[in-house]
N, C-alpha and C positions, 0 to 999 in steps of 0.2 A: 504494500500500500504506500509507505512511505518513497520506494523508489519511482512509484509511479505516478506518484505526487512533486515527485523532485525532476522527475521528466517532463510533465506537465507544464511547470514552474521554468523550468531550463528552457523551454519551449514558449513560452509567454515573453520569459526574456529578451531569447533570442526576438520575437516576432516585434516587440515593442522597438527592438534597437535596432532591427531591419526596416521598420515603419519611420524611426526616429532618420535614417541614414537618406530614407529618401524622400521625403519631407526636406530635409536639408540639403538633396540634391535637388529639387525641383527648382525652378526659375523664379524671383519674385518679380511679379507683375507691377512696372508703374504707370500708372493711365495717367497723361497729361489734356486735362481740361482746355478747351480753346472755344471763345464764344464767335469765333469769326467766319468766315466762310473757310473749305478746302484748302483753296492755293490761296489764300491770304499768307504774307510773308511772315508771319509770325506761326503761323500753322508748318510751314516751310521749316522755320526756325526750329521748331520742334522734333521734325524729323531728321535736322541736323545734329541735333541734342541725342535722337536716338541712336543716329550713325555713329557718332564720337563714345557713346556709353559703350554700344553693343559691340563696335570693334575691339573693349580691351576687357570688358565684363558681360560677352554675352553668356556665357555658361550660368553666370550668379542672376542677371537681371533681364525680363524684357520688359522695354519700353513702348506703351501704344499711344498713341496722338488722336486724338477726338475732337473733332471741328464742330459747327454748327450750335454750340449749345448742348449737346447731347446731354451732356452731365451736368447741364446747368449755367444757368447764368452767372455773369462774371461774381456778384454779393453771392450766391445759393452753390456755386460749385469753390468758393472760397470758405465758407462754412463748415461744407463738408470735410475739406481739410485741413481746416482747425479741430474737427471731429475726428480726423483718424478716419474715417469712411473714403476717403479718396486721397489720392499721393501727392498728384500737381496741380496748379492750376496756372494758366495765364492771363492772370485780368489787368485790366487799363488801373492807372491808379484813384482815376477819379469817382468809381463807385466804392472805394475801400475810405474814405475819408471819415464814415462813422465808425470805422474802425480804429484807425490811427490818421488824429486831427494834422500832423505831421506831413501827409500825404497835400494837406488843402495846398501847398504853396505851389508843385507843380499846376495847380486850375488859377495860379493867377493868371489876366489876359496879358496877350503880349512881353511875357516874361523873360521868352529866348528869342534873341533876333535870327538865331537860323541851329539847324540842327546840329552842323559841328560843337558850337557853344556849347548846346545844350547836352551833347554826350563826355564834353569834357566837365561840367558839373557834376554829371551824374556819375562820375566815374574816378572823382574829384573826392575829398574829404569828407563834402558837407551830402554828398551821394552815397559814401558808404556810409556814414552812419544811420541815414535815412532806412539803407535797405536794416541794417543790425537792429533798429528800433522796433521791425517786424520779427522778432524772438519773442515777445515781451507777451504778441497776441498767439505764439503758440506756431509759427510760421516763420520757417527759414527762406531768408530771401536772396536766392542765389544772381541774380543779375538782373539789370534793366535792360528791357527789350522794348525795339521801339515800336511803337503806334504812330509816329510823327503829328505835322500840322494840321489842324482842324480848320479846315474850308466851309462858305456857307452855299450852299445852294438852295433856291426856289425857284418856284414857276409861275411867275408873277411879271418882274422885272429886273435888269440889269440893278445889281450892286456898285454904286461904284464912292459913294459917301451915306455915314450915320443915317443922312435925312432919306435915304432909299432903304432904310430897312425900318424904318415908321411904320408900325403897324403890321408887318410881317408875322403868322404865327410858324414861330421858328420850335423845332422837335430840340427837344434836350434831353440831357441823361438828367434824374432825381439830385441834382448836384447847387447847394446853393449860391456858388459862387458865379457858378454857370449860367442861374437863370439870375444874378445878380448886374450881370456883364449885360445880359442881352435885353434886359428894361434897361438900362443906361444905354443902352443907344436905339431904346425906342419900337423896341420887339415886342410880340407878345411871346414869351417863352410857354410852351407848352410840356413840361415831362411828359415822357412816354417810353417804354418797353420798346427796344430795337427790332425787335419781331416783328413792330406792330407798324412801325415807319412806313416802307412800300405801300400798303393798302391806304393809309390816311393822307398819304402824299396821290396817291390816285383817287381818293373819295374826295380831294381837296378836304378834309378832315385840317390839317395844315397843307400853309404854303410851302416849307422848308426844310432844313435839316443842315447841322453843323457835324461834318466829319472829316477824315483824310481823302488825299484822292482816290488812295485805292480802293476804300471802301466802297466811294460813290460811282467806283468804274465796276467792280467787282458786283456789288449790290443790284447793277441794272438802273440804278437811279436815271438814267438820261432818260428812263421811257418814261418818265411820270416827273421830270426834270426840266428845264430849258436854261438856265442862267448857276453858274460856277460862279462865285466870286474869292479868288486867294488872297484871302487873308490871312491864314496862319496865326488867329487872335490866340491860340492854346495848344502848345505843345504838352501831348501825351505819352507818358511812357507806360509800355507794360511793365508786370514783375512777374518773372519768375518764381512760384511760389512752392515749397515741399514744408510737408507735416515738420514740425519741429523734431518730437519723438521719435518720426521715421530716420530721418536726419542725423539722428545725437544718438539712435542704434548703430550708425554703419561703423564699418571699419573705416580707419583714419584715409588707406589707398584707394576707399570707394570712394568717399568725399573726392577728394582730388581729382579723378576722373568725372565726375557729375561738375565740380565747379568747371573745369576740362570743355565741355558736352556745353555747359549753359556758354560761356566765353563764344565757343566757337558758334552755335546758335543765335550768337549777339552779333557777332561782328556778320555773320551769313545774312541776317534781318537787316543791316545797315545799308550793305549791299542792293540788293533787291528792291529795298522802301526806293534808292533814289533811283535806278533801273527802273521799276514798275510806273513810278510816279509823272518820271517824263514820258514815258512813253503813255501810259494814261491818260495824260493831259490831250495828248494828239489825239489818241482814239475817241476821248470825249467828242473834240473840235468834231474831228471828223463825221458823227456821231449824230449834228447837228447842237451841239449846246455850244453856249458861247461863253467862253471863261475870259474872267477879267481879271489882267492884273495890273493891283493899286500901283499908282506912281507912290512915290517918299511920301510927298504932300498928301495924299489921299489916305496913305495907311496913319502918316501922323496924326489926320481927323480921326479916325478910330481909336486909335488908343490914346488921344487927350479923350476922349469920348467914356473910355470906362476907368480913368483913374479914380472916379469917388469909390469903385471896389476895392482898393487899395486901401484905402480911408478904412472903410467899413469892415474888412476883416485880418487888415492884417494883427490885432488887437486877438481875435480869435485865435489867428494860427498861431502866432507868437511873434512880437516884432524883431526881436533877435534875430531867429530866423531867416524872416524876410531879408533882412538889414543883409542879415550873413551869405544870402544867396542870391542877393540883387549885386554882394558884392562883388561875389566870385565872379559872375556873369559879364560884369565891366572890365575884369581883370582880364578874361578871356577872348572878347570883344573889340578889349584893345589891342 
């Protein structure tokens, strides 16, 4: 009885630490959250992220990329990976602001006078610390990835000064600095759900919508569109986001390859954003929309146009802050 109890036993062992060995061999899965279309460059970015992981860790990790929203929108698929329910996500920084008030300064208007600038800030002291400030919510933030400049389009009339966007109802994200910019120069700001933009921009529901170029070529905007205006009022970055815990598990040689994968995914997005954008631009043209862009003079009426949002939050975000990254910005500039 007893030996046949001890084989039993012997055999349970064995079975628990054959289960246990392959368990530990199998692959761990990281789903990377993307609320943007397919070939959006950030979705791109991600499968760069996967080529650079899986070439030097694919036995331990596979990485999948999920566009559309599948997993949620950029606030709902960021949750979940402060829950441990999901691994990555890449959201814009400007619906994460009720999470960390830190993020408000990138949604100031006209903050970066052009993208170089704006990736040597963010890449810069007052950049890393920004992304390190996201541990605090549970979210390791391995790089900024860009979303670029935010253009306005409607189908109304040419943009080309403040007083041509009088009354316009312009689509925004739930963001209040955003619709704080856009009644300073005479908008009606409307929040809404980016699902819901195409149909309300065809119902005339709104006139408008503020995004990058690629989004508005990508999106199909031109069919429910007729007038571009580049402005560039709000440079947007993405963040690369992983679970904290998942993160402060790895071994010290996975991290390095994941920072490795994010790096090269940043700099692949940079590429691409300015590649896709001019070329975008043409196809619009072509497309039949007429894109306008401001002279000196014209962009400088815009942005005297929304400096009382300056006034009014930089008290919010922190004026240090601001102070501190108005001042990198001139140092780079110049």
């Amino acid at each position: 009885m007893r030996k046949g109890l001890a084989i039993v036993l012997m055999g349970t062992v064995l079975a628990a630490l054959w289960i246990g060995m392959a368990v530990a061999g199998e692959k761990k899965i990281i789903r990377i959250s993307n609320g943007v279309n397919d070939v959006h460059p950030a979705v791109l970015g991600g499968k760069k992220f996967k080529e650079v992981v899986e070439a030097k860790l694919g036995s331990k990790y596979e990485i999948q990329v999920y566009a559309n929203a599948q997993l949620g929108d950029d606030v709902r698929a960021t949750e979940s990976v402060r829950a441990g329910q999901l691994e990555m996500v890449v959201p814009s920084t400007s619906p994460l602001t009720g999470l960390n008030k830190d993020l408000m300064v990138f949604d100031l208007p006209f903050l970066f006078p052009n993208s170089i600038v704006a990736n040597k800030v963010l890449q810069g002291p007052i950049g890393v610390r920004l992304l390190d400030s996201m541990s605090s919510k549970g979210l390791k933030a391995l790089a900024y990835w860009e979303n670029g400049f935010r253009q306005l389009s409607n189908s109304v009339r040419e943009v080309k000064s403040p007083a041509d966007v009088k009354g316009l109802k312009i689509r925004t994200m739930e963001n209040p600095m955003h619709l704080a910019a856009w009644r300073a120069l005479g908008a009606n700001p409307t929040p809404m759900p980016f699902s819901e933009v195409f149909t309300a921009m065809q119902q005339k529901t709104i006139d408008g919508q503020e995004n990058p170029v690629v989004v508005i070529y990508l999106q199909k905007f031109n069919e429910v569109q007729k007038y571009v205006t580049l402005t560039g009022h709000i440079y947007t970055p993405f963040l690369l986001l992983m679970n904290q815990k998942l993160w402060d598990g790895m071994p010290a040689d996975d991290q390095k390859v994941f920072m490795e994968g994010a790096v090269a995914g940043r700099e692949y997005i940079l590429q691409l954003n300015r590649e896709m954008t001019d070329t975008q631009i043409k196809k619009l043209r072509e497309a039949g929309m007429t894109i306008t862009e401001l002279t000196p003079q014209q962009l400088k009426a815009f942005q005297d146009a929304v400096q009382p949002v300056y006034t009014q939050f930089e008290e919010r975000i922190g004026k240090k802050l601001v102070d501190e990254i108005r001042a990198e910005v001139k140092k780079y500039a110049n």
